[in-house]
N, C-alpha and C positions, 0 to 999 in steps of 0.2 A: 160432157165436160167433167161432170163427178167422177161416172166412173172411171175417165183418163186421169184423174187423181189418185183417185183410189187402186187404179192400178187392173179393172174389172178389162175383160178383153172385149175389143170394139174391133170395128172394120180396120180403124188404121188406127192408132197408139199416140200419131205425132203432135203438137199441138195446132200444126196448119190446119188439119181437120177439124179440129175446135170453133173453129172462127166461127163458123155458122150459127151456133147455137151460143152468143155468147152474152144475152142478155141478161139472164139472169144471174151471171157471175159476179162476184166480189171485185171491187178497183183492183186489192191485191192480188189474186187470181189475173185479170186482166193483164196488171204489168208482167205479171210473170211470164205469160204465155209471148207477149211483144218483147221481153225480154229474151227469152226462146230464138225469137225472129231477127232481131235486133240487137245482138250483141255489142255493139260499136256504139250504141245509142247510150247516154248517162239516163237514170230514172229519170231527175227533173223534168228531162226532154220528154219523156215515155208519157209521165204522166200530162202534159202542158199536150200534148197531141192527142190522146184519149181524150181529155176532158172537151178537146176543139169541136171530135167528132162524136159527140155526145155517147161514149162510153162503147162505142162501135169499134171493134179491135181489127175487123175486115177493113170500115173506113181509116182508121188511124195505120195498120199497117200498109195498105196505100196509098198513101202521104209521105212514108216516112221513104219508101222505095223508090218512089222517084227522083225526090233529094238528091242532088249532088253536094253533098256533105263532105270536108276534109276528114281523112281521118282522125287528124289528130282532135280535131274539135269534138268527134261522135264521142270520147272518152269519158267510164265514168268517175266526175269528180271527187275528192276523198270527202267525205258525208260531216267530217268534222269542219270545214271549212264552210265558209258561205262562198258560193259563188257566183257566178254571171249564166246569162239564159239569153238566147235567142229569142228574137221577136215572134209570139204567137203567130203569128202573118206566117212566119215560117214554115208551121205547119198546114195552113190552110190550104184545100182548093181540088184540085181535079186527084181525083186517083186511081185514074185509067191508065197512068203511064204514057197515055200521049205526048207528051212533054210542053204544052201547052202553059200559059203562065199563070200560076195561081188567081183561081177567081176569088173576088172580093165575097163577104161574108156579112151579113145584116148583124149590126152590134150588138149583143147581148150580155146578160149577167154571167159569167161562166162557172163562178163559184156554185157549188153546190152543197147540200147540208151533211154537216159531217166529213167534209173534205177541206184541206188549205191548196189553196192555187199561190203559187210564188210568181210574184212579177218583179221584173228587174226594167225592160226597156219601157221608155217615156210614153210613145205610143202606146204601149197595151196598159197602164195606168193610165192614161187620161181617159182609155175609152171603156172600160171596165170598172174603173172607182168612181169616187167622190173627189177623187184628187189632180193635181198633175206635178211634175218634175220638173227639176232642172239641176245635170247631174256636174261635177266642177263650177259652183256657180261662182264663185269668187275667183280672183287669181290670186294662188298657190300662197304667196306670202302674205295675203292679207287674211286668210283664214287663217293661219297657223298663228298671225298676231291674235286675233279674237282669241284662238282657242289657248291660247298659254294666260290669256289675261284671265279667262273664266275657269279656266282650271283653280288661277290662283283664288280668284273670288270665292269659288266651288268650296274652297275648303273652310269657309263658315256658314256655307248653306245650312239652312235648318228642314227637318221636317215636318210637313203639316198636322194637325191633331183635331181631329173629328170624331162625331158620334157615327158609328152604323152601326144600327140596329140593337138598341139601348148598351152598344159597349163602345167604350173609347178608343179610337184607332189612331194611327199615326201613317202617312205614307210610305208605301215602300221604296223612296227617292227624297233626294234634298232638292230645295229649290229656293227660288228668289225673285221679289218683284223690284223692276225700273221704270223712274220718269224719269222726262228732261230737266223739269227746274226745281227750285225748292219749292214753290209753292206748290206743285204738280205735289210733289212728296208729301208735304204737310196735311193736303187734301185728301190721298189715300189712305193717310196715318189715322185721319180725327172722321173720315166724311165716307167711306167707301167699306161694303161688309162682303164678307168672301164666307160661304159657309155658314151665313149667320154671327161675324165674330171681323173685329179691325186685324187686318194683317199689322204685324210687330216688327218683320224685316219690310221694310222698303228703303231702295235706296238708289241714289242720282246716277243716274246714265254713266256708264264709263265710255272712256274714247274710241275704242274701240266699237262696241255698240253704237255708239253715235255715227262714226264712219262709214258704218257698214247700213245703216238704214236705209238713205238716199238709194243706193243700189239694190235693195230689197222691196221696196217701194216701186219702183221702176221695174222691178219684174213680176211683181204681184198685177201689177195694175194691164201688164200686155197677157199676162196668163188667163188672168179674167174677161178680156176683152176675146180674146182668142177662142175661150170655152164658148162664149154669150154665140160668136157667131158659128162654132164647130157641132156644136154639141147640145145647146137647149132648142127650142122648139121654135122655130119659125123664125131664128136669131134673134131672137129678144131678151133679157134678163129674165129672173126667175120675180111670180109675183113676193112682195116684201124684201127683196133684194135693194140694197140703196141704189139709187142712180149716182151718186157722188162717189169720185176717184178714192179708189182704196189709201188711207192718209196713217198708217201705222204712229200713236202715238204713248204706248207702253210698250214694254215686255218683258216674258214672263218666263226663265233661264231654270231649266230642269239639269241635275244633273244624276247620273246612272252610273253607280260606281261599283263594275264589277258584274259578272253578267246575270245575278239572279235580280239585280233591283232591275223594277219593272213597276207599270201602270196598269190596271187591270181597267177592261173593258167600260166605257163611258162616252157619253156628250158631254161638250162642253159648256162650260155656264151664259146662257146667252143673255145674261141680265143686264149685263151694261156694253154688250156689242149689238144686241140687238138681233132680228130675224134674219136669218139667212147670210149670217156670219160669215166674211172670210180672214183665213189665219195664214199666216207665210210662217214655216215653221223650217228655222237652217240646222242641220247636223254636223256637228262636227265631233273627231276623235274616232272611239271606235265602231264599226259598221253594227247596227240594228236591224231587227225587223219590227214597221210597223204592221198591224194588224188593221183590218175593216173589216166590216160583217154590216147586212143590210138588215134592218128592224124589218122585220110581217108583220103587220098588225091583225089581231083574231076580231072574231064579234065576240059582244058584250055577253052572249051566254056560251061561250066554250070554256071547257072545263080547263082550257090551258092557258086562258085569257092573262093569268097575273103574267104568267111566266113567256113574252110573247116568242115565239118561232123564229128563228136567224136563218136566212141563208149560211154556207158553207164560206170560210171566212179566206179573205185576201192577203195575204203578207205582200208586203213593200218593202224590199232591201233599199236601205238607208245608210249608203258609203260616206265619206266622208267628206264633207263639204257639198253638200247636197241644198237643194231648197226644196220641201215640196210646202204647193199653196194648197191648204183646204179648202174647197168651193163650197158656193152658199148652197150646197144641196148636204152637206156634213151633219152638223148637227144637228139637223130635223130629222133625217133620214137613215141615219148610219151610227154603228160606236164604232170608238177604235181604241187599239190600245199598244203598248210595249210589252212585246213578251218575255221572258226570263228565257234566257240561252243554255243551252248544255254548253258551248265552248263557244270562244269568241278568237277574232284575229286582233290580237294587241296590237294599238296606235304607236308610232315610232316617238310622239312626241302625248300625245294621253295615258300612253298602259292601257289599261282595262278600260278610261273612262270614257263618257259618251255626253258630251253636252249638247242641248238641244234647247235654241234660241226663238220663241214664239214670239214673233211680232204683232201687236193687236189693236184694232181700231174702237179707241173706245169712246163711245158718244155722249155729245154734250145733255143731248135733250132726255139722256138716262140717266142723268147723275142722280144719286140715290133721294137728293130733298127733292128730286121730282116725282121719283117714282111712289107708286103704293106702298102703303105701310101696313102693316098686319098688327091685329091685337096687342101683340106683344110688345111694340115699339119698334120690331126691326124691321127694314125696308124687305117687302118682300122680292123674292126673286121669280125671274119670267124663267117660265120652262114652255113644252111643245107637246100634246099630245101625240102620243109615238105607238102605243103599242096597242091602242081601240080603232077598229074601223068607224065606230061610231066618235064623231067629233075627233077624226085624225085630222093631224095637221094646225090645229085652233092651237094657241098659243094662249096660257092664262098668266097671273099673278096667284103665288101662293106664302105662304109661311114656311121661312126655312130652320125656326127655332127648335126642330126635332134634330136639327145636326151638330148645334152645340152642346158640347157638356154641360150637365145641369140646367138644360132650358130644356122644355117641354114646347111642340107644337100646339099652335092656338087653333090652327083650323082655318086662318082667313084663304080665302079663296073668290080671285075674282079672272072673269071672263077678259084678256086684255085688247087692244085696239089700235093696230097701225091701220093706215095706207098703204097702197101699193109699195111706194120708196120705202117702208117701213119704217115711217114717220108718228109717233104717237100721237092720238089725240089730243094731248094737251099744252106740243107745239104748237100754237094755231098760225105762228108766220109757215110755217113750211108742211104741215099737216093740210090735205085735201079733202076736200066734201064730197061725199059720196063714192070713195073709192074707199071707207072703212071696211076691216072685217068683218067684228061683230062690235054692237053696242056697248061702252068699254062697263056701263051701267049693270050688264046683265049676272045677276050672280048663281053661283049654285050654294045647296048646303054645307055649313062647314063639314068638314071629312069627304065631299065628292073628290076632291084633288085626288087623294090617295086611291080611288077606283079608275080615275084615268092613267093614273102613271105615266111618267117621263119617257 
């Protein structure tokens, strides 16, 4: 293959000759030579079919040849635009040319490190992410109410302001939180810490939002049902998973004005949702890419422990009027984030912008006078060991006071303790004996937090 690069004289020159020896080649190399083969094929598709046949240009250009493909659909797309993709399925299965019908494929991760895999249809997101889809969830006029409403709200959104890493940041996005009633308000004003610090905007449900729940509610709750029996292990819920119907009772209204504002790579805070969180998260305006990437956790003695190892990250095209549900395998498991766009398709009724509506189930028996408090007064928050093989998965209580300006971290740190349902111990109507984690008693020293990392 080099020297067909380079130009050195071989048996045959062409890239079909290539095929044999083509493991050790570069992705780009790879596409180029299917490219070669493939003229009529757009990249996206080039590459979504390498990656199927594990980087095999023999196997993927037998795939792609049997295909009865329209031409006009083989075309490649103009690269500023986002577009649509064929179901992976597509690519799969025999590549003898028999014409036999594609065989099924044992589901795996397909992302790989240092690469982005773009999915677009429903099917290869549910079985490939953390997530699933649902694409025109609303009808037509009831989105475009939402979205002119929160357009209008959008424009007093504020930005967040935190510490990382002893400097004071701001988000690169506005945003805003809602309840239904005033008192709901009043409680997250005086009673509820985000960051270590009272959120300053909250504010009452508009009608729109309100409308639109019931119906996101109703589809969180069959999404979940659907994964439980599709997709976990022997159709059972995940352990710490609630048993109780997803009941969305906040939410928590991003807005993205312009295509460089964006969210960089994270979990979400599971302090007052609790373990194995799900999130209905609606899009509307202009189309996005979400990102996923799966956490590797290292051992305690590799030198790359702080910094842990990602799989090859997933983009999810996010049209407009979208739902996707984050399943309770997200936060513990995965980050995700908004990327910053080189060029976007402007909304006929947003412009540039892109609001993004997170509906959130937030539990009673976590409200903050329940939970732990750390040295410093502030209620600590629950994170999840993510990135140690040692003690993966244990979920603790630590001190979030290194993320406010002018506070300093105290160091508290405690081992935390649901149930199965991921019910805390100190429920004791609905919390169970003997399906604890660990002992909610058990501590470590102040400062181990920060060698487990989130």
């Amino acid at each position: 293959m080099e020297a067909w690069l380079k130009g050195k004289k071989r048996k045959s020159e062409t890239p079909a000759d290539a095929i044999q020896d083509d493991d050790s080649e570069s992705t780009d190399v790879k596409l180029a030579i299917l490219a070669s083969l493939h003229p009529n094929v757009g990249q996206e598709a080039l590459l979504d079919c390498l990656l199927e046949h594990d980087g095999s240009i023999e196997a993927a250009s037998g795939a792609l040849s049997i295909l009865d493909i329209p031409k006009e659909e083989k075309k490649l797309r103009n690269p500023a635009v986002i577009g649509s993709q064929t179901s992976l399925k597509f690519f799969t299965g025999n590549s003898a040319g028999t014409g036999d019908a594609l065989s099924p494929k044992k589901p795996r991760l397909m992302s790989k490190k240092g690469t982005t895999l773009h999915l677009y249809d429903p099917e290869d997101i549910a079985e490939h992410t953390p997530c699933s889809i649902v694409h025109n969830f609303l009808p037509a006029d009831m989105a475009n109410d939402l979205l002119r409403e929160m357009l209008e709200e959008s424009k007093t959104f504020e930005k967040i302001t935190f510490k990382l890493f002893d400097n004071v940041v701001q988000s690169p996005h506005t945003s805003t939180f809602y309840v239904e009633t005033d008192e709901e308000l009043s409680i997250q004003k005086h009673e509820y810490f985000y960051n270590g610090a009272r959120l300053t905007d909250v504010r009452k449900i508009t009608p729109q939002l309100l409308r639109v729940k019931p119906l996101v509610q109703e589809s969180v709750n069959r999404e979940i049902e659907k994964r439980i029996n599709t997709v976990y292990p022997r159709g059972e819920k995940l352990r710490f998973q609630s048993s109780d119907p997803w009941k969305p009772n906040a939410a928590f209204v991003n807005c993205y004005a312009g295509p460089q504002e964006n969210v960089g790579y994270h979990s979400d805070q599971l302090t007052y949702l609790g373990p194995r969180a799900v999130i209905g998260s609606l899009s509307l305006g202009v189309a996005r890419e979400f990102r996923v990437r799966r956490i590797v956790p290292k051992d305690a003695d590799e030198k790359s422990a702080e910094t842990p190892d990602l799989e090859g990250q997933i983009a999810i095209h996010l049209p407009h009027n979208s739902l996707l549900v984050m399943h309770a395998e997200m936060q513990e498991e995965w980050k995700h984030s908004i990327a910053p766009a080189q060029v976007i398709d402007p909304h006929p009724i947003a412009g540039n912008r892109r609001i993004n509506v997170t509906y959130r189930d937030y539990k009673a028996n976590l409200h903050p006078k329940l939970t732990p408090k750390c040295k410093c007064g502030i209620p600590a928050v629950l994170k999840v060991v993510q990135r140690r093989k040692e003690n993966h998965s244990r979920y603790f209580w630590m001190c979030h006071g290194g993320y406010v300006p002018g506070k300093e971290k105290c160091g508290f740190f405690q081992w935390a303790d649901f149930d199965d349902d991921g019910n805390p111990s100190w429920d004791r109507a609905r919390y169970r004996k003997g399906t604890s984690h660990l002992p909610v008693c058990e501590r470590n020293e102040p400062g181990d937090a920060d060698s487990l990392g989130e």
